[in-house]
C-alpha positions in Angstrom: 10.9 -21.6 -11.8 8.1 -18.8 -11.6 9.6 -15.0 -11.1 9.0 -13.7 -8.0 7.7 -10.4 -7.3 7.4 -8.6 -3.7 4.1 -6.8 -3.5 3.7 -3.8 -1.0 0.3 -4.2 0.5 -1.7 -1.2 1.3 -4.4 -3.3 2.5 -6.2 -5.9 2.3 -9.2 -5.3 0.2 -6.5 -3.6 -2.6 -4.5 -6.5 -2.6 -7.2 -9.0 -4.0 -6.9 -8.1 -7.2 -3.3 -7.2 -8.0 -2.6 -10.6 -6.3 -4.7 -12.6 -8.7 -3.6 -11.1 -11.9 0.2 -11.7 -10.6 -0.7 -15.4 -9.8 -2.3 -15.8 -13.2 0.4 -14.2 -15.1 2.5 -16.7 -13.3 4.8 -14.8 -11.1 5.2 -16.6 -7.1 4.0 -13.5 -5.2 4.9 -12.5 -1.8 3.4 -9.7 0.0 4.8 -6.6 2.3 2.9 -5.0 5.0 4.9 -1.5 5.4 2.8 0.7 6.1 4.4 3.3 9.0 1.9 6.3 7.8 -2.0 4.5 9.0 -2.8 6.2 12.4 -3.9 5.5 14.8 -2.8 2.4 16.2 -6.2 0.8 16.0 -6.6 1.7 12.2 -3.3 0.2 11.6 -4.0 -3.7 13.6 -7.2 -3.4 11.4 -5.7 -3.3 8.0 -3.3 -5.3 9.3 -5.8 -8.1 10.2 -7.4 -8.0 6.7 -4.2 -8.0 5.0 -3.5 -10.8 7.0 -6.6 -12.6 6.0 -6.6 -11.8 2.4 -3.2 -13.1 1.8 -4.7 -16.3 3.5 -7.4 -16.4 1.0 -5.1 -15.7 -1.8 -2.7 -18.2 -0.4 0.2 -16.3 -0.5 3.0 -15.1 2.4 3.1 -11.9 4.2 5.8 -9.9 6.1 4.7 -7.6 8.5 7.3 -4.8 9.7 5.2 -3.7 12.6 8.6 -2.4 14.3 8.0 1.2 12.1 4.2 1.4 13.4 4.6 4.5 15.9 3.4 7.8 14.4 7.0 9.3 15.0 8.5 7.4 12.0 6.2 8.5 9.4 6.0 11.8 10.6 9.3 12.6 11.0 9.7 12.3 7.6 6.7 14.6 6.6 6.9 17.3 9.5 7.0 20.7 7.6 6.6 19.0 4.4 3.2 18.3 4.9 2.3 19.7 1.0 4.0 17.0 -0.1 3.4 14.2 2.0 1.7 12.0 -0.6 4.8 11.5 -2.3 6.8 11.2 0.7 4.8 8.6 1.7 4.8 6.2 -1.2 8.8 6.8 -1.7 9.2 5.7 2.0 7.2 2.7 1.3 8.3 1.2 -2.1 11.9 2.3 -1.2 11.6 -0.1 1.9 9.7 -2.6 -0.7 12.8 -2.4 -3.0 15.5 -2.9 -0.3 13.4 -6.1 1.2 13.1 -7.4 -2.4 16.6 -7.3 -3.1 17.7 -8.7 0.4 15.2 -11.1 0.0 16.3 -12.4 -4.1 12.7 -11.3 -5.6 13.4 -10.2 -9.3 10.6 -7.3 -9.3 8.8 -5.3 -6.7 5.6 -3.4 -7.4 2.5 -1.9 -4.7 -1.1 -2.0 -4.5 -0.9 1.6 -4.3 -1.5 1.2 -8.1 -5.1 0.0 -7.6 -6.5 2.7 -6.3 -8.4 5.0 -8.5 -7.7 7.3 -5.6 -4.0 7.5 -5.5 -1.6 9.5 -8.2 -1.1 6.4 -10.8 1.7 8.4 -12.5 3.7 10.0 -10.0 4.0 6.1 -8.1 5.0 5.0 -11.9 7.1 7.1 -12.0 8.9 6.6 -8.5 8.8 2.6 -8.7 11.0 3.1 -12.2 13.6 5.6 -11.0 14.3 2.6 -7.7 14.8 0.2 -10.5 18.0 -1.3 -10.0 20.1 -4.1 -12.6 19.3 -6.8 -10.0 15.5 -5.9 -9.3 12.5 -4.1 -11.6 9.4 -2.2 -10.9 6.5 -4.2 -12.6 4.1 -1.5 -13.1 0.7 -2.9 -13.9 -2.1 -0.1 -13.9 -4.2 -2.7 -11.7 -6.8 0.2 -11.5 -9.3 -1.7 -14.3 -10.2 -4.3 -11.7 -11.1 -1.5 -9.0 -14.9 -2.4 -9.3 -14.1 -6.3 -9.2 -11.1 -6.1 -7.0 -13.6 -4.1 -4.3 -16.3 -6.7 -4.5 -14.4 -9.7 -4.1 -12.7 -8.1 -0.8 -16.3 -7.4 0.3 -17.5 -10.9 -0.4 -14.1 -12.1 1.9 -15.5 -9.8 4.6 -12.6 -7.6 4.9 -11.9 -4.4 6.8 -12.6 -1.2 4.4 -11.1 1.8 5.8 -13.0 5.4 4.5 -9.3 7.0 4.7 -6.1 6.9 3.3 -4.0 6.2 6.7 -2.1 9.1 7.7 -4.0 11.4 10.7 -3.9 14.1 7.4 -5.7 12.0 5.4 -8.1 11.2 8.0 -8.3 15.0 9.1 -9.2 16.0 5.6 -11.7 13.3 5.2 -13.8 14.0 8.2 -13.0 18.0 9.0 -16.4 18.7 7.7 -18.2 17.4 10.5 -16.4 20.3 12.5 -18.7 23.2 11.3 -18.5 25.8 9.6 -14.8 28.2 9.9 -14.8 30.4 12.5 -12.1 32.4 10.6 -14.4 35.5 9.0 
């Protein structure tokens, strides 16, 4: 019997990779679509869609926990903590990843969060070893040498590519230049 690992999905285009190195290493890989921080609503039912369809490519299962995709969720738990928001945000998610890979019997949990050349590799290390529990371990693969790979095989699947991280932050700091210059003086 293969080990089975629960795989928090970001989205789709960073799952291709992480997905094929845990199929060839032999582990049975489910994934988890948790992802309460992508505003707005439309942003979210589009990563959603190519998560959906990568994990069809890859031929492996999906849950989706849609029920936490209001904005008040995620930012309730960032409100005033804005600074550190980042980390919130990853905790929330591979804490839910580690309580639905317990429930659920999977031996390790791990996220696609650590493909990203974008995201803070150590700090989300770190985090997925201190939820380690005797029943259920953090496989943490630094997935991050397939980023040029891993992005053109989600191209060639004709996936959704988002030019943000997913919180209205994220989105905020990616696009405020277009406002103009300050008018603070």
């Amino acid at each position: 019997m293969r080990p089975r690992v629960l795989l928090h999905v970001c989205c789709g285009p960073c799952s291709v990779y992480p997905v094929r190195v845990l199929l060839e290493q032999g582990y049975e890989v489910m994934g988890l679509f948790y992802n309460p921080n992508i505003q707005p609503l439309q942003e979210y039912l589009l990563r959603r869609e190519a998560a959906e369809m990568a994990a069809g490519e890859l031929g492996i299962r999906i849950i989706f926990q849609d029920r936490d995709a209001e904005p008040r969720f995620f930012l309730r738990q960032v409100v005033f903590r804005e600074d550190n928001r980042c980390f919130l945000c990853q905790q929330m998610r591979l804490e839910r990843t580690r309580s639905v890979a317990l429930r659920g019997g999977f031996a390790f949990f791990a996220t696609t969060l650590m493909f990203s050349r974008i995201q803070p590799f150590e700090q989300i290390q770190m985090l997925g070893k201190s939820l380690e529990t005797g029943k259920c371990t953090f496989l943490d693969q630094d997935f991050r040498t397939g980023w040029h790979q891993g992005n053109e095989q989600s191209r060639a699947m004709g996936l959704y590519r988002q030019n943000y991280c997913g919180c209205i932050y994220s989105e905020f700091e990616r696009f405020r230049g277009k406002l103009g210059p300050s008018d603070e003086q």
